[in-house]
N, C-alpha and C positions, 0 to 999 in steps of 0.2 A: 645544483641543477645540472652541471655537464656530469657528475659521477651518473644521476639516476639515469641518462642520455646514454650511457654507456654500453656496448653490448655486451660487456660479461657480465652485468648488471642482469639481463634476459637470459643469459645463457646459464647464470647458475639457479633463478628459480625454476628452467623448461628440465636443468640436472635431477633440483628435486621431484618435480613431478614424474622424470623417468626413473627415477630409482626407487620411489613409493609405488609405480606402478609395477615394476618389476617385481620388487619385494612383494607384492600381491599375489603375481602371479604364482610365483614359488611358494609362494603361503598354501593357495588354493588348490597345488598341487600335493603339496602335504598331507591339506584336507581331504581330497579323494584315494590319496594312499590311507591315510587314517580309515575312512568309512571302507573303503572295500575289506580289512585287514579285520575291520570289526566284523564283516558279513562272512567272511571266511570265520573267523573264530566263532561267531553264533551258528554258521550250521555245522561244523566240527563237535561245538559243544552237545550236538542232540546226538549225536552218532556216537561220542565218547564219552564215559563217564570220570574221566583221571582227573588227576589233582594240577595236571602239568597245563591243560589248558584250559582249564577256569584263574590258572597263574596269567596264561599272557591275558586271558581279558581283563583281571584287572591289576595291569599294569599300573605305576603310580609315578612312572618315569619320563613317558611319551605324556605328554598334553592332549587333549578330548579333543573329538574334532570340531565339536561345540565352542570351545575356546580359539581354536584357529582361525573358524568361522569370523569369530567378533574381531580378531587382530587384525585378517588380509579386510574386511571391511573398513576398517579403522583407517587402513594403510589407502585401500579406492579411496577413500573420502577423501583424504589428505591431499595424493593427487590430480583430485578434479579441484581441491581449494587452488594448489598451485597452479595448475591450467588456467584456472579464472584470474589470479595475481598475473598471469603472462598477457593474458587477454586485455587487463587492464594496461598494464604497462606499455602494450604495444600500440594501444589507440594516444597514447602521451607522446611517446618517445620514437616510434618507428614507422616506417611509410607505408602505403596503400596496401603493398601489397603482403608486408609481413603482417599487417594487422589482419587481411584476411586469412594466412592463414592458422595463426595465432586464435582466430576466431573457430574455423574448423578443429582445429586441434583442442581446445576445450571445448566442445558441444562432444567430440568422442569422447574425452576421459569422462564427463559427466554422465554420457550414455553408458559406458562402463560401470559407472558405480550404481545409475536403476537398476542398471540390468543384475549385478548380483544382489540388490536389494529386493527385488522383484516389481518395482514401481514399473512393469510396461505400458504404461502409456506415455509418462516423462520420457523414457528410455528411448522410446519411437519419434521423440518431437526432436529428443537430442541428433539421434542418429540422420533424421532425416535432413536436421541442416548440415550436420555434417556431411550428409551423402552430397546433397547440393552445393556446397564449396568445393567437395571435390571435384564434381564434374563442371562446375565453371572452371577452378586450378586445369581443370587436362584439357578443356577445350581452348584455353590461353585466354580467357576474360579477364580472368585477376592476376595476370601478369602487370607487373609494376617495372617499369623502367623506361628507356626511350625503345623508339620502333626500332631501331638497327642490332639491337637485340634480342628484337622478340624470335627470331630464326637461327638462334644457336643450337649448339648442341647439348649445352647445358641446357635451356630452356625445353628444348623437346625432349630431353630426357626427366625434367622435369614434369611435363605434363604425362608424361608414359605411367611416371611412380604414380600420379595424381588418381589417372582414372584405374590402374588397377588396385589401388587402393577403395575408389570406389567400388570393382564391381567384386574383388574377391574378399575382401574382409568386410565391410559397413553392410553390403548388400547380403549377404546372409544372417548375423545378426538384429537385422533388422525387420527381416522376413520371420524372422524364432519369435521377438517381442510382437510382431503383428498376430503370430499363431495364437501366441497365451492369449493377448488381450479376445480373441473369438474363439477360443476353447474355455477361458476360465466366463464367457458369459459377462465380459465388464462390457463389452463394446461388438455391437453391430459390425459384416465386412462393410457397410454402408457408411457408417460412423468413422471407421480406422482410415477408406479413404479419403475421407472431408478431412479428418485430422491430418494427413499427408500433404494432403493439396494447400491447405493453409499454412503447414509447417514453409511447405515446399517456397509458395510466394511470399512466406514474410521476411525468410531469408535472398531470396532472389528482387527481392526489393531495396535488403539491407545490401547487397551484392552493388546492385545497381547506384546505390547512394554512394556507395565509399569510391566506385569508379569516376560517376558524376564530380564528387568532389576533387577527387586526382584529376582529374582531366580540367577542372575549373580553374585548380592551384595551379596545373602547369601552366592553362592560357594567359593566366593575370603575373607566371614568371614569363614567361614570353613576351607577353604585351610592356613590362618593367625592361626588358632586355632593348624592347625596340625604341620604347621611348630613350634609356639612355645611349642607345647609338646613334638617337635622330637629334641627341643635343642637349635633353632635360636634363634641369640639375647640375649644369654644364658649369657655373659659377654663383658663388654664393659671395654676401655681403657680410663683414664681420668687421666690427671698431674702425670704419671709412676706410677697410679695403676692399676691393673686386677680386677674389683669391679662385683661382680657376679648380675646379674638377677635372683630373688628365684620368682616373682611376675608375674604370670603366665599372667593379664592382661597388666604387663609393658612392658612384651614382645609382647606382641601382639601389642602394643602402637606403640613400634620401629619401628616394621615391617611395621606398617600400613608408618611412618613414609619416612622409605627406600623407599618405593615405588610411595609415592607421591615425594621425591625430584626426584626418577628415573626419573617420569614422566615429572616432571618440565624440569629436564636438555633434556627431549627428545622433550618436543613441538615444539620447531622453535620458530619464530615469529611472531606464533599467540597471539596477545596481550591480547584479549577476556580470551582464554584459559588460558595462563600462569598466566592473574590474579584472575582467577578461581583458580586454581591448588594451588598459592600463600596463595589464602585465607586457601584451604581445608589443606594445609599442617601447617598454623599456629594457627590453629584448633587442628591438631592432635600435634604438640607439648603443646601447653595450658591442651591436656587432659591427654598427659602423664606427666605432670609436676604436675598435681591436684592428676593422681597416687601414684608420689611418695611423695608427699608431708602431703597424707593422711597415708602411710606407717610412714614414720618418725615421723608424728603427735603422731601415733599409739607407736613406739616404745621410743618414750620421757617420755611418761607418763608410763613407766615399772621403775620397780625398777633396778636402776645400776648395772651391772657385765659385765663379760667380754665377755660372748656372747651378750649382748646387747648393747654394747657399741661396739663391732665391726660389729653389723647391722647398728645400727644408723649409722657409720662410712661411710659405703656401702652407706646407702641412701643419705647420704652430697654429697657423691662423686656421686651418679646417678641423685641426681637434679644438681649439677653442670654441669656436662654432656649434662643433654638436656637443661637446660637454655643456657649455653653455644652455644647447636648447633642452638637454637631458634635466639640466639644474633648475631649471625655469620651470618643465614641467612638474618636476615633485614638490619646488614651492607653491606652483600653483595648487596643489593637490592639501599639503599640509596649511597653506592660508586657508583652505575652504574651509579644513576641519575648526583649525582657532578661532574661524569668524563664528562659527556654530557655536563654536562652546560661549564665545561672549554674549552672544546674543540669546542664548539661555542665561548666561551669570545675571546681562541685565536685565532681564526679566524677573529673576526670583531675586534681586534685589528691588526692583519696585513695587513687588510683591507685598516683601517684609516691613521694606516704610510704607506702603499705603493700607496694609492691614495689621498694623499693630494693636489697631484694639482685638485681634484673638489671640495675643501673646500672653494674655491672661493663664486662657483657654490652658496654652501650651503649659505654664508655668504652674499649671494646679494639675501637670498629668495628662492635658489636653493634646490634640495633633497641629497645633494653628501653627507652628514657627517649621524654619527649616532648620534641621539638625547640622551643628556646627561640624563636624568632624568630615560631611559634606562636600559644605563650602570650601575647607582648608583642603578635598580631594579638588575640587574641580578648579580649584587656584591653582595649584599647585600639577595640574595637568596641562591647563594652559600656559605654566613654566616652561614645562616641559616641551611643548610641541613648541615656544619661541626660540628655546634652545637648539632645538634641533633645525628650525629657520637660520637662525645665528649661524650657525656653521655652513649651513649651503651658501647663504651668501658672501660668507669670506670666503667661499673655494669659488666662489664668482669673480670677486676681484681678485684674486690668483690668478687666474687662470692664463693660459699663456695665449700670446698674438698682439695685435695692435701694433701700432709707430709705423715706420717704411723700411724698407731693406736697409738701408745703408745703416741707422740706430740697432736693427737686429746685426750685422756682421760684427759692429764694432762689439757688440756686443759680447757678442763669441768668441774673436778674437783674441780681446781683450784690451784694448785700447790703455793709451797712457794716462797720468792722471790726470792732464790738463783738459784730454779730452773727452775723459770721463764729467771730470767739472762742466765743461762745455755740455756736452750729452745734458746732465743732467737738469741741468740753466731751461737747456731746451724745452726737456719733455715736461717741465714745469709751466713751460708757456703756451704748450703746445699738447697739455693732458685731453684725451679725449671725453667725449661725451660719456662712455662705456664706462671707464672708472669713475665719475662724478656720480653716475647713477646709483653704481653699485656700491658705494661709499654711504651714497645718503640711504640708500635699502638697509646699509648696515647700522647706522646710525638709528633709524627709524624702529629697528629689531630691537635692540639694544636697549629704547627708551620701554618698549612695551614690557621687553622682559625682565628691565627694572622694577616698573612699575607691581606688576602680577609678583613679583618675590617680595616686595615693601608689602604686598595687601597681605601675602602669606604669614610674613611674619608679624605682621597687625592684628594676624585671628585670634580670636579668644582660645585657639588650642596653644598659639606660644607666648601671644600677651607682650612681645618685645619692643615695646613703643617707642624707642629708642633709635635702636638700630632702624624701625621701619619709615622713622622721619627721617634720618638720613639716608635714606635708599629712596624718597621720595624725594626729596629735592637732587639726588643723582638723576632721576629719573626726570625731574621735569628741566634738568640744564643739558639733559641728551633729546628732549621733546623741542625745547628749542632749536637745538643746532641738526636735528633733522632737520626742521618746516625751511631753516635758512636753508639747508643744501639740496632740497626736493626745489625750493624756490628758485635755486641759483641754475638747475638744470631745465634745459630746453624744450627737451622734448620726451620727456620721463613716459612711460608707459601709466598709467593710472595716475599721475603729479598733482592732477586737483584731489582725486579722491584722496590721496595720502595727507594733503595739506589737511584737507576737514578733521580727518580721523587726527591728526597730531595737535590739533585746535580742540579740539572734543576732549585730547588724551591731557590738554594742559589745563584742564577746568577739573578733570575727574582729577587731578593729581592732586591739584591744588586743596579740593575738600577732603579729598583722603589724608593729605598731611595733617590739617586742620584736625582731625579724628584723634586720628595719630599722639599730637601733638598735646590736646586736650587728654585722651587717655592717659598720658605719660604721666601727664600733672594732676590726677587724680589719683595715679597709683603714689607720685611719691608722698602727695600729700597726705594719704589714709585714707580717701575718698573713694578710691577704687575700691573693686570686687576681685577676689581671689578664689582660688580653692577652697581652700581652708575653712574660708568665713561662710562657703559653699554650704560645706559639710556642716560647720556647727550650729549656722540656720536652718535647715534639716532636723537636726536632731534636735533643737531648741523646739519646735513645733511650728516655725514662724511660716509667714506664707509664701516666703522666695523661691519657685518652684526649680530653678537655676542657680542663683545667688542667694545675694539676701533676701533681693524681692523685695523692701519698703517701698510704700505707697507711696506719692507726690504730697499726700496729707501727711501722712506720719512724720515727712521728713521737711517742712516748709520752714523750720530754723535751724535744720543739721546743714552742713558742708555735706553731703550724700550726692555719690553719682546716679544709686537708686539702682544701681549694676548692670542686668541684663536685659531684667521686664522692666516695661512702662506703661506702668494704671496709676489713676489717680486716686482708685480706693478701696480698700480690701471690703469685698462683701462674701459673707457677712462678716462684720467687723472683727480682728484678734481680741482677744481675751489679754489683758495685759497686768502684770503683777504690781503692786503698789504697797508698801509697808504703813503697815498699821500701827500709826501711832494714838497720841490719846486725840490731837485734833481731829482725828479725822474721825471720831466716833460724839465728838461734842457738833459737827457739824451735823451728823446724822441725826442728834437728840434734837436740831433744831427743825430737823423737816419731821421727826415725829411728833412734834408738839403742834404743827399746823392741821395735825388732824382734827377736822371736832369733835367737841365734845360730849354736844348732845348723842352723837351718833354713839359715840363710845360708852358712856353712861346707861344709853340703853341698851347695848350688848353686854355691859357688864350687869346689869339687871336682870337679864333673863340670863345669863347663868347661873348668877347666884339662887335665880326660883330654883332653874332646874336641879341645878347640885343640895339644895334644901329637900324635894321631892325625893332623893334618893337615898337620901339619910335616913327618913321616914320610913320606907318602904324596906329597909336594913334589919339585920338583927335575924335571929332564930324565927321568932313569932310575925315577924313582917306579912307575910302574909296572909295571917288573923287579922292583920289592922286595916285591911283593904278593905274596901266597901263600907 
């Protein structure tokens, strides 16, 4: 972020756009040596008939001026791309007044590249805000700086370049684009001045905002200057010290700070915004942290005593402070995302238990279940984002500050070791509120991020039931020794809410281990579902659209977990193969003997007429015997 801030950062792409445009111009000048040389050679060619000069027309050494044409255009274009990249860069990175003319300065190179394209009406919008920044630049309106500047000599010679800028180069060019556009018939002189007058004010409006906003940003650094000379900010509270602000900039740091979270907590729901605000407030803590860091810097390298040692003392405890309130903020930012994600996991987990009757659905090719490899992302993402909780809040309990001066000197000194021993007796009896909290935050992290890596390694993508029961009961003896140390603390920020949620987290552990546990003992026992038994359930033709997929009827005297679907009856029923032996065709001779017999007797009766009838009517002479 401080390279892109940098100005040779602008200053090498404003190189390129001058050297693209450069190279233009000597292109373009090529190109008019080109045409004129071709016009001398065509009327030479009518006057003379020689060999020598139908040789220079066609030359095959020189490039056509057709091809120069396309290149110096290639090259304008280029340079109004780069103009536009400075233009951009300079509303990021630089102040009012370079951005205005950074804004001038690309409406001309773009107006350059209409004008040889021959777009004049674009060329004339270009030009004309160009022409209007210049004459604000020379009349001193987009002058950027403090007033005691605005009467130098640099300055007035800056406004001299400005407006003759305006009137001898943009002002004729501009006047040529107005000619074409009312000689080539595209635009009324009636039309071209509406187009002026509108170019004119949407830039002298865009003029007018960028001053507004300079002028806003200086009143609100002004107004931050007054307030920290009038006292604000003046002491802040950190792990039960009162640690004074002497540094006139770190106070203004805070404030700048106060009123970016003000703002934050006030946007709503605008996302754009709030992660605008997000960034500019993690910005002004980074700068106040470089303040006091340079203060401390400052007072390390002084020779020890006791005023120095209780600045330095001050400064431990004001980078603690806003490290601290910097750490606070991004956890708060990363809790909001993990509660999102849980509160979606629990969702499309009660989902999958209260709709399992269309796990059918799924398992015959259907869309009813949620796709495993999913669930093992979005576990496995909420890992991730506790992790990275995990670690802010141990640079929490790091961080430096707390105890009183006299434990910080000895500290730095180095004291003996009895008194070390002593010290440390102390700060055991004597730990603050600050460490207990951040302790139990850590604990709290720790138990969740247990938890979310046992469910991971519980999914049906790694099936380690094993390792995932013991990472659940790691999980629920670090769920305990949260609730005790959220418990044992005072005045915790959020303390009840965290007790619920670790009450909540020792009931979901508990049933997950129970999963867990049960899984385990179905894989060793051969109950479980694997891969394998996947595939050749599959290729068997069976109906496990996952696994094996048996029924709850199929399986009512197997040891069968029944795998991943759960129905109670394949419809329409499998086809299932059974070996043919001789009982199983004497049972069958017994259900065909319950047919009767009258019935059978009399279909065997009328075949036999009929198969008699056809015998008859048979033969060569058969039918002579008819009638």
């Amino acid at each position: 972020e401080e390279a892109t801030q940098h100005v040779n950062v602008m200053l090498v792409t404003l190189y390129c756009a001058e050297r693209c445009w450069s190279h233009a111009m000597e292109m373009k000048a090529d190109y008019d040596d080109a045409l004129s040389s071709r016009s001398n050679a065509s009327n030479s060619k009518k006057k003379e008939k020689g060999g020598v000069v139908l040789g220079l027309v066609g030359d095959k050494s020189k490039s056509s001026p057709g091809s120069i044409r396309q290149h110096y255009l290639k090259k304008l274009k280029k340079a109004a791309k780069y103009a536009t990249d400075l233009e951009e860069m300079a509303k990021v990175a630089a102040d009012d007044g370079t951005v205005v003319e950074a804004r001038g300065y690309a409406c001309w190179m773009r107006g350059n590249a209409m004008l040889e394209l021959g777009d004049w009406q674009t060329a004339c919008t270009e030009y004309g805000a160009a022409l209007t920044i210049c004459q604000a630049l020379g009349s001193g309106g987009g002058s950027s700086g403090t007033n005691d500047e605005s009467k130098t000599i640099e300055d007035l010679e800056l406004r001299d370049f400005f407006t003759s800028r305006a009137q001898h180069v943009i002002q004729p060019v501009l006047r040529y684009c107005q000619y074409e556009l009312q000689e080539g018939g595209i635009m009324t002189e009636e039309e071209i001045l509406n187009l002026m007058k509108s170019s004119q004010q949407d830039t002298e409006t865009e003029l007018q905002n960028q001053l507004v906003t300079s002028k806003l940003a200086s009143i609100q650094e002004q107004k931050l200057q007054n307030e920290a000379l009038g006292g604000s900010m003046s002491t802040i509270h950190f792990r039960s010290n009162d640690v004074p602000v002497d540094n006139k900039n770190v106070r203004v740091a805070l404030l700048k700070i106060a009123n970016f979270d003000k703002e934050l907590q006030n946007c709503g729901k605008n996302s754009k915004k709030k992660e605008q605000l997000f960034l500019q407030l993690l910005t002004a803590y980074d700068d106040a942290i470089s303040l006091v860091s340079e203060d401390l810097k400052e007072y390390q390298n002084m020779k020890r005593g006791p005023a120095v040692n209780t600045k330095r003392f001050e400064c431990c405890n004001l980078l603690g402070f806003v490290s601290f309130e910097k750490l606070k903020l991004c956890m708060k930012r990363n809790e909001d995302m993990v509660n999102d994600l849980r509160e979606e996991d629990c969702r499309i987990m009660k989902k999958n238990v209260g709709g399992r009757k269309k796990v059918d659905e799924a398992s015959n090719g259907g869309s009813g279940g949620e796709d495993e490899n999913s669930e093992a992302k979005r576990v496995e993402e909420i890992a991730h984002l506790y992790d990275a909780l995990l670690q802010d809040a141990r640079s929490v309990s790091n961080l430096p500050g707390g105890g009183d001066v006299n434990r910080f000197i000895n500290a730095e000194d180095g004291a003996s070791a009895a008194d070390n021993a002593g010290s440390m007796m102390e700060e055991e009896k004597l730990e603050d509120e600050f460490l207990l909290e951040a302790n139990a935050n850590v604990l709290r992290l720790r138990a969740l991020r247990c938890y979310y890596v046992a469910r991971l390694y519980a999914s049906s993508t790694l099936e380690k039931y094993v390792e995932a029961s013991k990472l659940f009961e790691q999980a629920l003896t670090l769920s305990v020794e949260a609730a005790e140390e959220i418990g044992a603390c005072q005045d915790m920020d959020g303390g009840e809410e965290y007790m619920e949620s670790m009450e909540a987290l020792e009931k979901e552990i508990k049933g997950a281990k129970f999963r867990a546990e049960a899984c385990a003992y179905l894989a060793r026992s051969g109950g479980g579902s694997t891969t394998k038994s996947s595939s050749s359930s599959k290729s068997s033709g069976g109906g496990g659209g996952v696994v094996a997929g048996r029924s709850l009827l199929s399986r009512l005297d197997d040891f069968d977990s029944g795998g991943k679907t759960f129905h109670l009856v394949d419809v329409p029923p499998h086809l299932e193969p059974i070996p043919c032996k001789p009982t199983f065709f004497d049972i069958a001779l017994n259900h065909v003997g319950e047919f009767p017999m009258e019935e059978l007797q009399m279909f065997v009766d009328e075949y036999s007429k009929e198969k008699q009838e056809q015998q008859r009517s048979g033969g060569i002479l058969g039918w002579f015997r008819r009638g």
